[in-house]
C-alpha positions, -999 to 999 in steps of 0.1 A, spaced: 421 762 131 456 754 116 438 722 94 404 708 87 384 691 116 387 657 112 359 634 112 365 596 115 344 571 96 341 540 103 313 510 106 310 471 111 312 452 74 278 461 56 270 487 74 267 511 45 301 531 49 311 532 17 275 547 8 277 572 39 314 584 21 299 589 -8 271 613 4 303 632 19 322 633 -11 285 647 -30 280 673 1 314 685 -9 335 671 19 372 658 9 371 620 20 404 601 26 394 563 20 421 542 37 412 513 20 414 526 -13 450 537 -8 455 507 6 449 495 -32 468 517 -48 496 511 -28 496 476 -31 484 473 -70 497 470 -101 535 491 -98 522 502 -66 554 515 -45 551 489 -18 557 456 -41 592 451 -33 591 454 5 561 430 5 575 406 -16 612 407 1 591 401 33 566 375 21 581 356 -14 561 349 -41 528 371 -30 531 398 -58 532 401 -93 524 426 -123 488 427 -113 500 442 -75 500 419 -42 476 387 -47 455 393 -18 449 353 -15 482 345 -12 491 369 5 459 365 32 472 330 31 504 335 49 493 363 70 456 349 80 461 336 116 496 346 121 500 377 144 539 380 138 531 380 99 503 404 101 520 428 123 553 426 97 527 435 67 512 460 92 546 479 96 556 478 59 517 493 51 507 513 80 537 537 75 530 544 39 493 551 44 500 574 71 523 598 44 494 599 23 472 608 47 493 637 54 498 647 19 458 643 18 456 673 48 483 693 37 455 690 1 428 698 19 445 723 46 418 749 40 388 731 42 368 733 73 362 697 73 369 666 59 366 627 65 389 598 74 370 566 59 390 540 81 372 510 83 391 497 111 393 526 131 387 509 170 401 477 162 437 492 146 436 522 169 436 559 150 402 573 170 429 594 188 440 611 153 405 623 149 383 653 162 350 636 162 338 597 151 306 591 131 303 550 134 273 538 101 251 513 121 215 494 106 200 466 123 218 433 130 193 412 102 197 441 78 236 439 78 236 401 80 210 403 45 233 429 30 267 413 38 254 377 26 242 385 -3 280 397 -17 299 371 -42 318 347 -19 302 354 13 293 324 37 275 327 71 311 309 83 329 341 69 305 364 82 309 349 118 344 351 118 344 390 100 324 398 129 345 384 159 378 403 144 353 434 144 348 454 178 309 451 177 284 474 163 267 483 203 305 491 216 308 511 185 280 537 189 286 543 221 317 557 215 304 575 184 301 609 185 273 604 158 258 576 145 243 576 108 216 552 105 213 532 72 183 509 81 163 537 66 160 552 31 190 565 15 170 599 18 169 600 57 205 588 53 214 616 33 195 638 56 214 625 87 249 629 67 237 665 62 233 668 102 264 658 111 282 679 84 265 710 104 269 698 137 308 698 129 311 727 109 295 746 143 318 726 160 347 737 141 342 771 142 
Protein backbone atom coordinates (compact mmCIF):
# COMPACT_ATOMS: atom_id res chain seq x y z
CA UNK A 1 0.00 0.00 0.00
CA UNK A 2 0.99 3.68 -0.97
CA UNK A 3 0.05 4.86 3.08
CA UNK A 4 -0.90 3.24 6.36
CA UNK A 5 -4.41 1.46 6.65
CA UNK A 6 -6.45 3.66 8.33
CA UNK A 7 -8.51 2.73 11.22
CA UNK A 8 -11.29 5.14 12.45
CA UNK A 9 -12.00 5.56 16.09
CA UNK A 10 -14.65 6.71 17.41
CA UNK A 11 -17.41 6.06 20.48
CA UNK A 12 -20.55 7.68 22.23
CA UNK A 13 -19.24 10.26 25.25
CA UNK A 14 -17.89 7.86 28.04
CA UNK A 15 -17.33 5.16 26.21
CA UNK A 16 -13.68 4.87 27.03
CA UNK A 17 -12.06 6.24 23.65
CA UNK A 18 -9.65 8.09 24.86
CA UNK A 19 -8.48 5.01 27.00
CA UNK A 20 -8.88 2.64 23.82
CA UNK A 21 -6.30 5.44 21.97
CA UNK A 22 -4.05 5.22 24.42
CA UNK A 23 -3.66 1.31 24.34
CA UNK A 24 -2.83 2.20 20.49
CA UNK A 25 -0.45 4.68 21.07
CA UNK A 26 1.35 1.86 23.87
CA UNK A 27 0.92 -1.02 21.14
CA UNK A 28 2.95 1.30 18.92
CA UNK A 29 0.28 2.50 16.59
CA UNK A 30 0.54 6.43 15.43
CA UNK A 31 -2.86 7.96 16.63
CA UNK A 32 -4.24 11.18 15.15
CA UNK A 33 -6.58 12.71 17.96
CA UNK A 34 -8.80 15.16 16.22
CA UNK A 35 -9.88 16.71 19.15
CA UNK A 36 -6.60 17.41 20.36
CA UNK A 37 -5.70 19.35 17.35
CA UNK A 38 -8.65 20.79 17.58
CA UNK A 39 -6.96 22.43 20.90
CA UNK A 40 -4.01 23.34 19.49
CA UNK A 41 -5.51 24.99 16.81
CA UNK A 42 -7.73 26.99 18.66
CA UNK A 43 -5.43 27.67 21.94
CA UNK A 44 -3.20 30.07 23.11
CA UNK A 45 -1.47 31.70 19.54
CA UNK A 46 -3.12 28.92 17.85
CA UNK A 47 -3.22 29.83 13.98
CA UNK A 48 -6.99 29.89 13.75
CA UNK A 49 -7.60 33.00 16.38
CA UNK A 50 -8.01 35.63 13.85
CA UNK A 51 -10.48 34.00 11.49
CA UNK A 52 -12.58 32.97 14.57
CA UNK A 53 -12.68 36.06 16.07
CA UNK A 54 -13.23 38.15 12.67
CA UNK A 55 -16.18 35.61 12.33
CA UNK A 56 -17.51 35.65 15.89
CA UNK A 57 -16.26 39.06 18.01
CA UNK A 58 -15.09 39.03 21.24
CA UNK A 59 -14.76 34.88 21.65
CA UNK A 60 -10.81 34.76 21.84
CA UNK A 61 -8.16 36.03 23.76
CA UNK A 62 -4.47 35.27 24.83
CA UNK A 63 -5.56 32.09 26.48
CA UNK A 64 -7.03 30.76 22.69
CA UNK A 65 -10.89 30.75 21.83
CA UNK A 66 -13.12 30.70 25.17
CA UNK A 67 -15.00 27.74 24.48
CA UNK A 68 -18.10 29.21 26.61
CA UNK A 69 -18.46 32.06 24.71
CA UNK A 70 -17.79 30.84 21.95
CA UNK A 71 -20.45 27.65 22.55
CA UNK A 72 -22.67 30.39 23.43
CA UNK A 73 -23.13 31.95 20.06
CA UNK A 74 -22.73 28.82 18.18
CA UNK A 75 -24.93 26.35 20.59
CA UNK A 76 -28.30 26.12 18.74
CA UNK A 77 -27.51 28.02 15.67
CA UNK A 78 -26.84 25.78 12.62
CA UNK A 79 -25.66 28.79 10.34
CA UNK A 80 -23.11 29.73 13.20
CA UNK A 81 -21.93 26.17 13.68
CA UNK A 82 -21.55 25.43 10.12
CA UNK A 83 -19.40 29.01 9.66
CA UNK A 84 -17.03 27.73 12.77
CA UNK A 85 -17.23 24.35 11.00
CA UNK A 86 -15.74 25.74 7.73
CA UNK A 87 -13.04 27.95 9.32
CA UNK A 88 -11.96 24.53 11.57
CA UNK A 89 -12.78 21.59 9.53
CA UNK A 90 -10.27 22.82 6.72
CA UNK A 91 -7.43 23.25 9.05
CA UNK A 92 -7.78 19.93 10.74
CA UNK A 93 -7.93 18.18 7.56
CA UNK A 94 -4.01 19.70 6.59
CA UNK A 95 -2.88 18.27 9.68
CA UNK A 96 -4.25 15.24 9.15
CA UNK A 97 -2.40 15.00 6.06
CA UNK A 98 0.83 16.18 7.37
CA UNK A 99 0.04 13.36 10.18
CA UNK A 100 0.04 10.51 6.99
CA UNK A 101 2.60 11.99 5.01
CA UNK A 102 4.48 11.37 9.13
CA UNK A 103 3.49 8.17 9.37
CA UNK A 104 3.57 7.11 5.49
CA UNK A 105 5.43 3.99 6.35
CA UNK A 106 3.59 2.54 9.00
CA UNK A 107 1.32 -0.32 8.22
CA UNK A 108 -1.28 1.16 10.37
CA UNK A 109 -2.40 3.91 12.28
CA UNK A 110 -5.60 5.42 13.90
CA UNK A 111 -7.96 8.39 13.36
CA UNK A 112 -9.35 9.21 16.96
CA UNK A 113 -12.52 11.29 15.58
CA UNK A 114 -14.98 11.42 18.04
CA UNK A 115 -17.62 12.41 15.78
CA UNK A 116 -16.93 10.26 13.03
CA UNK A 117 -20.93 9.23 11.91
CA UNK A 118 -22.43 12.28 12.99
CA UNK A 119 -19.76 14.89 11.00
CA UNK A 120 -19.31 12.38 8.20
CA UNK A 121 -15.40 11.10 7.61
CA UNK A 122 -16.19 7.02 7.90
CA UNK A 123 -15.62 7.29 4.05
CA UNK A 124 -11.80 8.56 4.66
CA UNK A 125 -11.26 5.41 6.59
CA UNK A 126 -10.31 1.66 5.81
CA UNK A 127 -11.96 0.05 8.66
CA UNK A 128 -14.10 1.65 12.00
CA UNK A 129 -13.55 0.34 15.51
CA UNK A 130 -16.67 2.04 17.45
CA UNK A 131 -15.62 1.68 21.91
CA UNK A 132 -19.07 0.63 23.30
CA UNK A 133 -19.80 -0.53 27.44
CA UNK A 134 -23.19 -0.83 28.72
CA UNK A 135 -25.74 1.97 28.73
CA UNK A 136 -25.62 2.24 33.05
CA UNK A 137 -21.84 1.94 32.78
CA UNK A 138 -21.52 4.99 30.42
CA UNK A 139 -24.32 6.94 32.13
CA UNK A 140 -22.07 6.23 35.77
CA UNK A 141 -18.91 7.16 33.99
CA UNK A 142 -20.15 10.24 32.15
CA UNK A 143 -21.95 11.62 35.33
CA UNK A 144 -19.48 11.44 37.53
CA UNK A 145 -17.24 14.21 35.37
CA UNK A 146 -16.97 17.96 36.93
CA UNK A 147 -20.08 19.81 35.43
CA UNK A 148 -22.01 16.99 34.18
CA UNK A 149 -25.91 17.03 34.78
CA UNK A 150 -28.35 14.12 33.71
CA UNK A 151 -29.96 17.36 31.59
CA UNK A 152 -26.42 17.56 29.76
CA UNK A 153 -26.11 14.04 29.41
CA UNK A 154 -29.64 13.79 27.63
CA UNK A 155 -29.00 16.29 25.38
CA UNK A 156 -25.01 14.90 24.53
CA UNK A 157 -26.78 11.91 23.68
CA UNK A 158 -29.53 13.09 21.26
CA UNK A 159 -26.72 15.16 19.14
CA UNK A 160 -24.90 11.60 19.20
CA UNK A 161 -25.93 8.84 16.53
CA UNK A 162 -26.57 6.17 19.21
CA UNK A 163 -24.30 3.55 20.50
CA UNK A 164 -26.68 0.28 18.80
CA UNK A 165 -26.47 2.19 15.23
CA UNK A 166 -22.91 2.59 15.86
CA UNK A 167 -21.73 -1.07 16.28
CA UNK A 168 -23.51 -2.17 13.63
CA UNK A 169 -21.66 -0.29 11.40
CA UNK A 170 -18.40 -1.07 13.21
CA UNK A 171 -16.10 -3.11 11.65
CA UNK A 172 -14.98 -3.96 15.37
CA UNK A 173 -16.26 -3.08 18.42
CA UNK A 174 -13.87 -2.88 21.60
CA UNK A 175 -15.69 -3.49 24.62
CA UNK A 176 -14.85 -1.41 27.74
CA UNK A 177 -17.44 -2.79 30.25
CA UNK A 178 -14.70 -5.26 31.11
CA UNK A 179 -11.26 -4.90 32.73
CA UNK A 180 -8.85 -2.67 31.12
CA UNK A 181 -6.92 -6.19 30.60
CA UNK A 182 -9.58 -7.77 28.27
CA UNK A 183 -9.68 -4.26 26.81
CA UNK A 184 -6.18 -4.28 26.09
CA UNK A 185 -6.47 -7.76 24.83
CA UNK A 186 -9.35 -6.77 22.39
CA UNK A 187 -7.17 -3.62 21.21
CA UNK A 188 -4.44 -6.17 20.55
CA UNK A 189 -7.10 -8.25 18.21
CA UNK A 190 -8.03 -5.66 16.23
CA UNK A 191 -4.36 -4.37 15.64
CA UNK A 192 -3.84 -8.08 14.04
CA UNK A 193 -6.95 -8.42 12.37
CA UNK A 194 -5.89 -5.16 10.40
CA UNK A 195 -2.41 -5.67 10.01
CA UNK A 196 -3.63 -9.23 8.07
CA UNK A 197 -5.90 -7.02 6.46
CA UNK A 198 -3.40 -4.68 5.25
CA UNK A 199 -1.18 -6.93 3.89
Amino acid sequence: MSRPFILGLTGSIGMGKSTVAEMFREAGVPVFDADAEVHKLQGPDGPLLPAIEAAFPGTTGPAGVDRQVLGAKVFGDGDALARLEAIVHPAVAEVRDLFLLEHAGMPLVVFDVPLLFEKGGWDRVDAIAVVSAPAEVQRRRVLSRPGMTPEKFAHVLELQVPDAQKRTRADYVIDTGTSLAETRAAVGRVIESVRARAI
